[in-house]
C-alpha positions in Angstrom: -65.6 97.4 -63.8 -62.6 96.6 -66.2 -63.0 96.9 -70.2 -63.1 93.3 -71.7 -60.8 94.2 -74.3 -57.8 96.6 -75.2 -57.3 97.7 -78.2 -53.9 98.6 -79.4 -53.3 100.7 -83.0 -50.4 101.7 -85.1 -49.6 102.3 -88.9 -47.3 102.2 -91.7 -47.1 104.3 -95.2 -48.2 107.7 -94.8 -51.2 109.9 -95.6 -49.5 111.8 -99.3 -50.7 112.2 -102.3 -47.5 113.0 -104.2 -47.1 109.3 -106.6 -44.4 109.9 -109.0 -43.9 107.5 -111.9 -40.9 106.1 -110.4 -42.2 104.9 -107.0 -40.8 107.4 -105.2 -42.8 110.1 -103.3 -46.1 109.0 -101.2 -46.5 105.8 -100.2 -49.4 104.2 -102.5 -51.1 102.6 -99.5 -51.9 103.4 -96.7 -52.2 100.6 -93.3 -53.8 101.2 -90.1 -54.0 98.4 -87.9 -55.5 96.8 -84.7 -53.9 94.2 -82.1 -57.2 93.2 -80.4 -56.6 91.5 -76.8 -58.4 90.2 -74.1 -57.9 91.8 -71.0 -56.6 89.4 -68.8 -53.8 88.1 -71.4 -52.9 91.4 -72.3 -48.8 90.8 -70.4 -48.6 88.0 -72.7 -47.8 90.8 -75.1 -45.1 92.2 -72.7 -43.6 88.5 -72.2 -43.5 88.0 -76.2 -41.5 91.1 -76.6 -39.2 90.3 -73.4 -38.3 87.3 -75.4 -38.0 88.7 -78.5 -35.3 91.3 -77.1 -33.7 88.8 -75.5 -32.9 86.9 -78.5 -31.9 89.8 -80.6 -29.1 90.6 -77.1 -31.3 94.1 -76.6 -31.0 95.6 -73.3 -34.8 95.4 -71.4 -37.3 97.7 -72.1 -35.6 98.7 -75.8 -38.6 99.9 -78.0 -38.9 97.7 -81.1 -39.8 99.1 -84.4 -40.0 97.1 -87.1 -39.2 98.8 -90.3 -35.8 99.4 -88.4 -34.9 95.7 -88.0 -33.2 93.6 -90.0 -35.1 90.8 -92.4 -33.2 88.3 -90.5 -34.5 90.1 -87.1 -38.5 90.7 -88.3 -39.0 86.9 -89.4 -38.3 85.5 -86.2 -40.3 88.7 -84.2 -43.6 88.5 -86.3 -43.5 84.7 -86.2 -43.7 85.0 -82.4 -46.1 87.9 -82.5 -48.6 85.6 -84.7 -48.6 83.1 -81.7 -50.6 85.5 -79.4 -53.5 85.2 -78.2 -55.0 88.4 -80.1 -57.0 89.1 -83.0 -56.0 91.7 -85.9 -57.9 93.9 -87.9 -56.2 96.2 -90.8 -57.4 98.5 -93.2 -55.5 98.6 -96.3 -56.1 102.0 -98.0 -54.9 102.2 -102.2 -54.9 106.0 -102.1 -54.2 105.9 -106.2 -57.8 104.9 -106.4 -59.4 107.9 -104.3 -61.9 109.5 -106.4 -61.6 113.0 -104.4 -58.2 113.1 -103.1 -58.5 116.9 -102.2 -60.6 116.5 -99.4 -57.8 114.1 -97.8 -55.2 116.5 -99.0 -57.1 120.0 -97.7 -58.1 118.5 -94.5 -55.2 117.6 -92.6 -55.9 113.9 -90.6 -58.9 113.0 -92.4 -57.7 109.9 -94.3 -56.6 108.3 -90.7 -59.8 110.0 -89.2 -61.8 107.7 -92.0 -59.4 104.7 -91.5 -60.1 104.6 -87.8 -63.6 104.4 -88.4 -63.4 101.5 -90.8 -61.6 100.1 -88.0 -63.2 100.4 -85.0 -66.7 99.3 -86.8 -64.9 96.0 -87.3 -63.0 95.9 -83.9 -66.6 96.5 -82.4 -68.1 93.4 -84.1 -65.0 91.4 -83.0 -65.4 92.3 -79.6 -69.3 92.2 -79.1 -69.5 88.9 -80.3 -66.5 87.3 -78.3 -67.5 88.6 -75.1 -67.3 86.2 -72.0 -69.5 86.6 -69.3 -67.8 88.1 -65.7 -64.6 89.1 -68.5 -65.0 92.9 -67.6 -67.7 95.1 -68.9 -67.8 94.4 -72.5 -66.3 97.7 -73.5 -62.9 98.3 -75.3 -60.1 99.8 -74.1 -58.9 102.4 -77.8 -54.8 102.8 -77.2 -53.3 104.7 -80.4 -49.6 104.9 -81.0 -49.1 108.8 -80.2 -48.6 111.3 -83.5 -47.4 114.2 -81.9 -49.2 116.0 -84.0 -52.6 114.9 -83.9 -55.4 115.7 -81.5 -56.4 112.6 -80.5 -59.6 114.4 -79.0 -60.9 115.6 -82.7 -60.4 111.6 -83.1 -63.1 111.4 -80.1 -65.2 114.2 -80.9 -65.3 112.1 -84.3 -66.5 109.2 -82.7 -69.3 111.3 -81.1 -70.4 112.4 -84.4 -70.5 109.4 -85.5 -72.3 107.7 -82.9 -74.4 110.4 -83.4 -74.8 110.1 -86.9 -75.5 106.3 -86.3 -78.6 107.0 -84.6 -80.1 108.6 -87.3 -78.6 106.5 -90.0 -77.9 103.2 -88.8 -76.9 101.7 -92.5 -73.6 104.2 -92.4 -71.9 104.2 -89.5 -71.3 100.9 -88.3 -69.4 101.1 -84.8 -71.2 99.3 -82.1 -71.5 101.6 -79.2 -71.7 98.8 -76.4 -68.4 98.0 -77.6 -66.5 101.7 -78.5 -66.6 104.4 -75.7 -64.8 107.6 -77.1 -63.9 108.5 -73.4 -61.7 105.1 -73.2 -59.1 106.1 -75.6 -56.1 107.4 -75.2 -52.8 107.4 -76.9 -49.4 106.4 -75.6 -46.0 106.8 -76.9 -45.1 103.8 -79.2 -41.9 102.7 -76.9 -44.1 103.1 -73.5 -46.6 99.7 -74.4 -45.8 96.5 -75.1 -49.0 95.9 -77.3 -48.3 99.1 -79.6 -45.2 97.3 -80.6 -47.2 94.5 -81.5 -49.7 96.5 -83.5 -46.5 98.5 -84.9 -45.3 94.7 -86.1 -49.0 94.1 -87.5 -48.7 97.2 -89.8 -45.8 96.9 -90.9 -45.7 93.3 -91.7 -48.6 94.0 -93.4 -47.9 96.8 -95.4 -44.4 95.2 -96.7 -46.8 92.5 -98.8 -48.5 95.3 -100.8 -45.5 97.8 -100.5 -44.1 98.0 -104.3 -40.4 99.2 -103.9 -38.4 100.8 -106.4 -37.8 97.8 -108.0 -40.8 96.5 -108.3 -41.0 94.4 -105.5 -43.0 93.4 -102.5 -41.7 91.1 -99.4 -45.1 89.1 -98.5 -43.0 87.0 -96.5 -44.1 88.3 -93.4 -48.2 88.5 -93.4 -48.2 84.6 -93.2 -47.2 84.6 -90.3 -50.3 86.7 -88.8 -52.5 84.5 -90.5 -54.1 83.0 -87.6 -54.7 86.4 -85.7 -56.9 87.8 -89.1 -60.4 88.6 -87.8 -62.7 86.6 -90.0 -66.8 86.5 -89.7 -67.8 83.3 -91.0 -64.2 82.4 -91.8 -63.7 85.1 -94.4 -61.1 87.1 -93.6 -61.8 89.9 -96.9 -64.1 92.5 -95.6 -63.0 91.8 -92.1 -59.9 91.4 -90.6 -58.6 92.8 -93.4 -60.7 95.6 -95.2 -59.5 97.0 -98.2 -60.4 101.1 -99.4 -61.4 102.8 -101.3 -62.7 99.9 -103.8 -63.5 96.1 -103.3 -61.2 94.4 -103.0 -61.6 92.9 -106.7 -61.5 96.0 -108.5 -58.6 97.1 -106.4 -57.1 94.0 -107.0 -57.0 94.7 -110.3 -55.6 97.7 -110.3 -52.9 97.1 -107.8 -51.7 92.9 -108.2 -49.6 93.6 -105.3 -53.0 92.9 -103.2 -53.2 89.5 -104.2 -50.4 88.7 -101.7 -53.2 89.1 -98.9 -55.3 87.1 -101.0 -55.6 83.8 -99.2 -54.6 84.6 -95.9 
């Protein structure tokens, strides 16, 4: 039988520690995000895009990536992807705030290692408690956007630690394994998938609301327009569909007033 779900996942920023005093250097956060589909809808993703290539004049099948379109362009392209049929889940990392940097910084992949599992857990509750009866087996189907070079079986091995690890302490690790199968995931080149382009839009459109440019600015014009995708539990969306690291959200709000864009959505 068919998963219920697919799963696609992309990022934006980058995994650096290097924060000079101008803004320059790392990124200061850090997004991983989650387009979280139903099976059976999953080509309305490759229709949205169609028609989003269509209106910008681009030949078919042109890979979209949105940090490489103009504002004029993204506004119109995340306002359509926000109409899908999907549910999104992003974890929002402030790596200024990361009490032991080093470990992130001496093992390469770690900090998206520990992202995707702050993801999944929540992309495992979203799913197990929307499944339909005779919609597919209840498991997820995991697609990442491909990093060359990144094993994506250490990301599954991972996953089997931690699965492992849940056994014996069930408090910790939170992934629900009726949901996440490390043997269903895979990753695809980000120009190859309709639904990567989507998550690739989530990220991105994301990250611009928190991303402080060299002038001090962010563009949180974009995140509205997800608004209605946010996984919420109990219609809060903090926690959730949007999970902030390595603090509260509070204390990183504090910290970083760029978050408060988020705040509300």
């Amino acid at each position: 039988m068919k998963s219920s779900f697919t799963v696609y996942i992309d990022e934006s920023g980058d995994e650096g520690f290097v924060f000079n005093s101008d803004g320059s250097g790392s990124s200061r956060w850090f997004v991983l995000s989650a387009a979280v589909i139903r099976r059976e809808k999953d080509l309305q993703m490759v229709s949205c895009l169609k028609a989003v290539r269509e209106l910008f004049g681009k030949p078919p099948k042109t890979p979209l990536h949105f940090v490489d379109l103009k504002h004029e362009q993204r506004v119109p392209y995340i306002r359509r992807v926000g109409e899908l049929p999907m549910r999104t889940v992003s974890i929002l990392v402030y790596k200024p705030l990361i009490s032991e940097p080093e470990k992130f910084q001496n093992t390469k992949y770690l900090l998206y290692r520990y992202a995707t599992r702050l993801l999944l857990e929540r992309v495992s509750w979203l799913c197990r408690d929307h499944r339909r009866a005779g919609e597919g087996d209840g498991f997820a189907e995991i697609i990442f956007s491909n990093r060359s070079n990144m094993s994506y079986d250490e990301i599954k091995d991972y996953l089997r630690l931690l699965q492992r690890q849940s056994e014996e302490l069930p408090y910790k690790v939170q992934i629900d394994p009726t949901v996440i199968d490390p043997d269903r995931i895979k990753s695809v080149e980000h120009s190859k998938l309709a639904g990567l382009q989507v998550a690739d839009a989530v990220a991105s459109g994301i990250h611009f609301a928190i991303k402080v440019n060299r002038y001090g600015e962010t563009e949180p014009g974009y995140a509205p327009h997800l608004k209605k995708t946010i996984y919420r539990h109990k219609e809060t969306a903090i926690g959730y569909g949007l999970k902030f690291w390595p603090e509260d959200f509070a204390t990183i709000k504090a910290k970083a007033p760029e978050a408060s864009n988020l705040e509300g959505l």
